[in-house]
PLY file of the C-alpha trace (Angstrom):
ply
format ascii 1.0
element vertex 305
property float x
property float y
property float z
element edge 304
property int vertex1
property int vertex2
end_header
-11.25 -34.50 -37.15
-12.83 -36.55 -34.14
-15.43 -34.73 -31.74
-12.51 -35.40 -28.90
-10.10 -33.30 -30.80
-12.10 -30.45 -31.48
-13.14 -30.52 -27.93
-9.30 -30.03 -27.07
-8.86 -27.77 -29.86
-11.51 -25.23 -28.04
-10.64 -26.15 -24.29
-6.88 -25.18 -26.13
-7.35 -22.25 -27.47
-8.45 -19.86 -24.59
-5.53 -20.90 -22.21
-2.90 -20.10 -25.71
-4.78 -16.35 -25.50
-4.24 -16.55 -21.76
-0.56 -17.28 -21.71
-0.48 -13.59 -23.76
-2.36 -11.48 -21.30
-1.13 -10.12 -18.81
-2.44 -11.20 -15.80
-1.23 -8.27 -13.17
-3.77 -5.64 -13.92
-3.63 -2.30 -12.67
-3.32 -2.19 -8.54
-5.81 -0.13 -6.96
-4.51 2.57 -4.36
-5.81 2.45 -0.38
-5.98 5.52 1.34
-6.75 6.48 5.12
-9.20 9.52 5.30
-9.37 10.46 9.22
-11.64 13.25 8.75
-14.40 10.92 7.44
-13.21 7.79 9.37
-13.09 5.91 6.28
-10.13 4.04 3.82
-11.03 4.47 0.06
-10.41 2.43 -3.15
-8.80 4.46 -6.12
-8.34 3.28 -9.66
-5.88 4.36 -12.23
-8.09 6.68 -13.34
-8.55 8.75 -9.85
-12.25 6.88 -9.70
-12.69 6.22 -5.83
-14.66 3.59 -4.27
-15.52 3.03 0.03
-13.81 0.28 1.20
-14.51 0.64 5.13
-16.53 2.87 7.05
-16.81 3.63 10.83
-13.03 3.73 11.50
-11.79 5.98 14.69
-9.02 8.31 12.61
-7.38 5.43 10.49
-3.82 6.00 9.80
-1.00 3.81 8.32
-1.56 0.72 6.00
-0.25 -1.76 5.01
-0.65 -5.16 2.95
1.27 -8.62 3.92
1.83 -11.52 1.38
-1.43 -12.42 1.72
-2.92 -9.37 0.56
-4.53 -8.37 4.17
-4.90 -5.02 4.37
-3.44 -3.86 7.89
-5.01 0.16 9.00
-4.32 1.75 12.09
-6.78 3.08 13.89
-5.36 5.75 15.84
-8.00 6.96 18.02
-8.92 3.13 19.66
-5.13 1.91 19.66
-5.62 -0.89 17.47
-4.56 -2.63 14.59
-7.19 -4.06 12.18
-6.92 -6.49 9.26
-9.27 -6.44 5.70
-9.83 -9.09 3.79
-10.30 -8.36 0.23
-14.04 -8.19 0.94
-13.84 -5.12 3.66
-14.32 -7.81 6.37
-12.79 -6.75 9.43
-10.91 -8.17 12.25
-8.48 -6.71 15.11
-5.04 -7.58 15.09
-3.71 -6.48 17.95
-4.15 -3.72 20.70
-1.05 -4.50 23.45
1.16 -1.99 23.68
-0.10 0.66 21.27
-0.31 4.27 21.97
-2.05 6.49 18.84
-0.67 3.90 16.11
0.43 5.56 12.76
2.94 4.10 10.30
3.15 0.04 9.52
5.83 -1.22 7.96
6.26 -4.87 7.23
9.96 -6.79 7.32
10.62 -9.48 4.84
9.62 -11.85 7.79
6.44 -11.05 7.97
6.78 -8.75 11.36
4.59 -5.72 11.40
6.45 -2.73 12.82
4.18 0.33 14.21
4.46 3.70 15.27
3.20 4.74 18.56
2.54 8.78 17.72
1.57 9.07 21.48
3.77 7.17 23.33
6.77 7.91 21.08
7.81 4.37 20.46
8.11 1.84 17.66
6.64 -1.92 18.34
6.81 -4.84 16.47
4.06 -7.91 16.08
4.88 -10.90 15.32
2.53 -12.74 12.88
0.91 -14.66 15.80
0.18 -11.23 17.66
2.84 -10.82 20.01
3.82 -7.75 20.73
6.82 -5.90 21.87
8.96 -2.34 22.35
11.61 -2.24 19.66
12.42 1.24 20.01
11.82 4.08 22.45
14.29 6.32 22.54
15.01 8.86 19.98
11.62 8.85 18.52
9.45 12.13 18.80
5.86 12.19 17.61
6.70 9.59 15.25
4.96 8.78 11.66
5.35 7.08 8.42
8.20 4.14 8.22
9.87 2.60 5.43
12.26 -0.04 5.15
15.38 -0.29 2.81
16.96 -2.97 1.16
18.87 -3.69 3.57
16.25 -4.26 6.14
17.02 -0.99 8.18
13.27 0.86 9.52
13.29 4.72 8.81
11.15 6.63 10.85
9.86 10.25 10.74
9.98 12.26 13.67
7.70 14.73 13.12
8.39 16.51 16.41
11.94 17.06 16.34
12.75 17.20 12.68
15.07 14.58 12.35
14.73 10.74 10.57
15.37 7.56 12.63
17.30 4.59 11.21
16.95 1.52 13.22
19.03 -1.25 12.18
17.43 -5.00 12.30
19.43 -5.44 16.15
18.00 -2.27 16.80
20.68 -0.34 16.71
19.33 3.41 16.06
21.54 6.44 14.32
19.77 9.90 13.87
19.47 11.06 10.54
19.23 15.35 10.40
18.72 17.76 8.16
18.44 21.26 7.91
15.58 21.07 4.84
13.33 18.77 7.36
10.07 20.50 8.26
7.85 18.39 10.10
8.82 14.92 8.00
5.24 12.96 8.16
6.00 10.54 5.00
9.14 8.27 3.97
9.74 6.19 0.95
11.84 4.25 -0.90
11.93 3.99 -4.67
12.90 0.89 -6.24
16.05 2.16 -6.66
16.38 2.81 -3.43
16.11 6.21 -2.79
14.95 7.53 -0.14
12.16 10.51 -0.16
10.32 12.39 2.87
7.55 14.26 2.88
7.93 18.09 5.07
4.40 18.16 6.32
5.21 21.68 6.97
7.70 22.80 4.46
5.01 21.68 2.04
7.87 19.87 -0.25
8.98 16.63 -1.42
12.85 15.69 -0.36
14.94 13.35 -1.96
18.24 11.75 -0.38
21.50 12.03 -2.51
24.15 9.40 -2.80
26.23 11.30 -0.01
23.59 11.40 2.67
22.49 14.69 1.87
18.89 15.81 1.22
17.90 17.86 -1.43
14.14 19.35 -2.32
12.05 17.10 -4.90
9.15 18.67 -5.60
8.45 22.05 -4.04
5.23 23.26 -5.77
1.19 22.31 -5.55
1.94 20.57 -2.24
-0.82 21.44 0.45
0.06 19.30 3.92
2.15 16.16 2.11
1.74 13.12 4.39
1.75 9.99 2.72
3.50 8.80 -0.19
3.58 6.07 -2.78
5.33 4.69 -5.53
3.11 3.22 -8.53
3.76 0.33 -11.32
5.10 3.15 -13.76
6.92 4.68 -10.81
5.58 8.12 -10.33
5.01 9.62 -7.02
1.65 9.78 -5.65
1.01 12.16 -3.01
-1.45 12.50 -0.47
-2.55 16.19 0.88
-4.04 16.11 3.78
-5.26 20.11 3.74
-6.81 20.26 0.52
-7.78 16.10 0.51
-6.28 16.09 -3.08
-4.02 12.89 -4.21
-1.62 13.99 -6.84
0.61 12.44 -8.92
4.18 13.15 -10.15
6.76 11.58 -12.44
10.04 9.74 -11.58
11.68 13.54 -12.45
9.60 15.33 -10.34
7.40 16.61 -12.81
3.39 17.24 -12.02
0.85 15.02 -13.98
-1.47 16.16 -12.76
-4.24 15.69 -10.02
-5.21 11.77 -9.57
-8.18 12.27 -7.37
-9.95 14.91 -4.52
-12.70 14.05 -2.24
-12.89 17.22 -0.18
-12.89 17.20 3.57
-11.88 13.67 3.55
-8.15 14.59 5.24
-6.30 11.74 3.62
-2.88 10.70 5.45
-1.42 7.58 4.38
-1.49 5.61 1.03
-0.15 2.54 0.02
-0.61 0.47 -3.16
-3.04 -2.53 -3.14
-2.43 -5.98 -4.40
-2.71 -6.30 -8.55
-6.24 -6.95 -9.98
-6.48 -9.41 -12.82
-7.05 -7.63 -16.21
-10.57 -7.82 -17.45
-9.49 -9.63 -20.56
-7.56 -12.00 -18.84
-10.49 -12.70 -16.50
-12.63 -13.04 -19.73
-10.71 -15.49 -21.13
-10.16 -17.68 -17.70
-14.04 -17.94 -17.95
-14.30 -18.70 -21.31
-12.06 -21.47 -20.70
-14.44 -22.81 -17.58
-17.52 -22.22 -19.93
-15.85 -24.37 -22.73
-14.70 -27.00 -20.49
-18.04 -27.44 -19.11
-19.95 -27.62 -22.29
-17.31 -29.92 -23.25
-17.54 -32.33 -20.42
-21.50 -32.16 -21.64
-21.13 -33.36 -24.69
-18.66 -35.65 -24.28
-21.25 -36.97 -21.88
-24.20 -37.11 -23.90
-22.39 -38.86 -27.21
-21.31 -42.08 -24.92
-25.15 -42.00 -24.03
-25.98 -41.98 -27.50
-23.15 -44.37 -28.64
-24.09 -46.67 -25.73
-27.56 -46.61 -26.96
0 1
1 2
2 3
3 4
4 5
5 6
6 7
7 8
8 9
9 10
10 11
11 12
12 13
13 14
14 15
15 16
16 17
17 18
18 19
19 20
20 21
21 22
22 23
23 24
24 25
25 26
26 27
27 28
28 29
29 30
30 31
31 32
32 33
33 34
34 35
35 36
36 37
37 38
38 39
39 40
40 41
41 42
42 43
43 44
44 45
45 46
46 47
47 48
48 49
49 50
50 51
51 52
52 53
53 54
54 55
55 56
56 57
57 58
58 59
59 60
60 61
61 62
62 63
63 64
64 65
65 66
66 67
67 68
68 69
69 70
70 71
71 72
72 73
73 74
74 75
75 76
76 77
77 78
78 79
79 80
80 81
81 82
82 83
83 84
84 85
85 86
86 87
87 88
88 89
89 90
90 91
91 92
92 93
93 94
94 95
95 96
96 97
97 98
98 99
99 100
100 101
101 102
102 103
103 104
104 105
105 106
106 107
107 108
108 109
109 110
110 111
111 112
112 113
113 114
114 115
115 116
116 117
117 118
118 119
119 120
120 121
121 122
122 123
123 124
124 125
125 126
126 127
127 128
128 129
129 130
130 131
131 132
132 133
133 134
134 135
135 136
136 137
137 138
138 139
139 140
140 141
141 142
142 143
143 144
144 145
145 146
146 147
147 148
148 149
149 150
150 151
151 152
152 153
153 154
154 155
155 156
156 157
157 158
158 159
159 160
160 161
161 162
162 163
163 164
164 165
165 166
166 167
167 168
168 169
169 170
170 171
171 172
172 173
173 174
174 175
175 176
176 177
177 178
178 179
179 180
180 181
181 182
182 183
183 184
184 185
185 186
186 187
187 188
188 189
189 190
190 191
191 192
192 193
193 194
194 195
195 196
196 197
197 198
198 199
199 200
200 201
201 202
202 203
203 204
204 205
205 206
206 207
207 208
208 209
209 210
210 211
211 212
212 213
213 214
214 215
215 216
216 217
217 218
218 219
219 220
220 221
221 222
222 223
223 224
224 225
225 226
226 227
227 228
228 229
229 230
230 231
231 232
232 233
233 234
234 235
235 236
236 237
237 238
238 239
239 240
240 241
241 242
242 243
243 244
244 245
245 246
246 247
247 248
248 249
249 250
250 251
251 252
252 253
253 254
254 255
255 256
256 257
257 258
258 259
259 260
260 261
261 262
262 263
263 264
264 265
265 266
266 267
267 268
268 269
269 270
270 271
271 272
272 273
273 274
274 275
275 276
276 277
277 278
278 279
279 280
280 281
281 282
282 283
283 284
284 285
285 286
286 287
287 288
288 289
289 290
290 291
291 292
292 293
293 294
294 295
295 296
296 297
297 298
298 299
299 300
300 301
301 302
302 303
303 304
């Protein structure tokens, strides 16, 4: 066997172990804490990590395609982007009145909730700004979009969800169980869920339009909400600052994480991580190749010689 085949032999070998490793990892979970003024890292194991400090009450995030993390911060009407590396930017300002929920279309438009003002605005990926709704909202929060492309707001004030249609076209969605709705989200089934801020419960939408309670225990000020890789529930508390997790059924697992007095609001689900193997092995594969390209160097020298 020549030196050039072992040398493709070993450069081979790492990238066959690669193609079996998964590459997605386990995405890390962002949450807004406006008590502290800070958005925190959490791992799969509850473990949480600062990933920006010095915020003005941060509220709803949100990644794009890119994996930007979007966070509004309520208290100076803005909209700030994170790059992976906590490094911060403002997005935009215009037309924003106590920002709280972000949503982003399949086009790349961010929508926003203007608590304040009681509007919803959309910005375009340039920055442009503009009033896509104002009527029918009331103290509004989280938003959600379906599969269809229709924005769901919570009205906290009035008790009632908004569904705005991509013309913007609005229809008021009511319900007797609503209690201060702070939190709405889809499944990947499509399901709709909203959090009673008040009512201290979970609601889930049935086929007919009707709403029916979820989860109705261990629930201490439910605001935000997200769906994970396995697809249980996490919940964010704002009262007791505790982030808890429940199954597809409804069933408790159990506490994910508590930091208190942090008064966590909105969640959302980070970009995946590569898995530690699979990063192993990509630089095993740049270590071989290297040491490859070495030798293969030094025996022409000593051939040529």
């Amino acid at each position: 066997m020549t030196f050039r085949t072992v040398s493709r032999l070993c450069l081979a070998l790492p990238l066959l172990l690669l193609a079996c490793l998964p590459l997605h990892g386990a995405a890390l979970l962002y949450v807004s804490n406006f008590q502290t003024n800070t958005i925190e890292r959490i791992d799969e194991l509850g473990n949480r990590s600062l990933f920006a400090s010095g915020l003005n009450q941060p509220r709803g995030l949100a990644f794009d395609t890119a994996g930007l993390l979007y966070a509004a911060n309520a208290i100076d009407n803005q909209i700030l982007t994170f790059a992976p590396d906590g490094t911060r930017s403002v997005f935009a300002s215009d037309q924003l009145n106590g920002p709280r929920g972000l949503a982003f279309d399949d086009e790349g438009t961010l929508f926003v909730s203007n608590g304040t003002s009681n509007s919803v605005v959309s910005i375009s990926p340039s920055g442009q700004t503009s009033v896509f709704a104002s009527t029918n909202l009331s103290s509004p929060r989280a938003l959600a979009f379906d599969d269809d492309g229709d924005l769901f707001v919570a009205n906290s004030g009035n008790n009632t969800l908004l569904q705005l249609a991509p013309d913007g076209t609005a229809s008021v969605i009511t319900s007797t169980l609503f209690n201060r709705p702070y939190g709405v989200v889809f499944d990947t089934a499509g399901t709709l869920y909203v959090a009673n801020f008040e009512g201290d419960n979970i609601l889930r939408r049935n086929a007919d339009g009707t709403f029916a309670r979820f989860i109705t225990t261990r629930l201490d000020g439910p605001y935000g909400m997200v769906f994970d890789e396995t697809g249980a529930l996490i919940v964010a508390n704002l009262y007791t600052s505790i982030i808890q997790k429940f199954s597809p059924t409804g069933a408790y697992l159990g506490e994910l994480s508590r930091a208190p007095g942090s008064g966590p609001t909105f969640i959302v689900q980070g970009p995946a991580v590569p898995e530690p193997a699979a990063a192993t092995c990509l630089l095993i594969t740049g270590a071989l190749l290297a040491g490859s390209q070495r030798a293969e160097r030094r025996r022409r020298v000593v051939l040529a010689g």
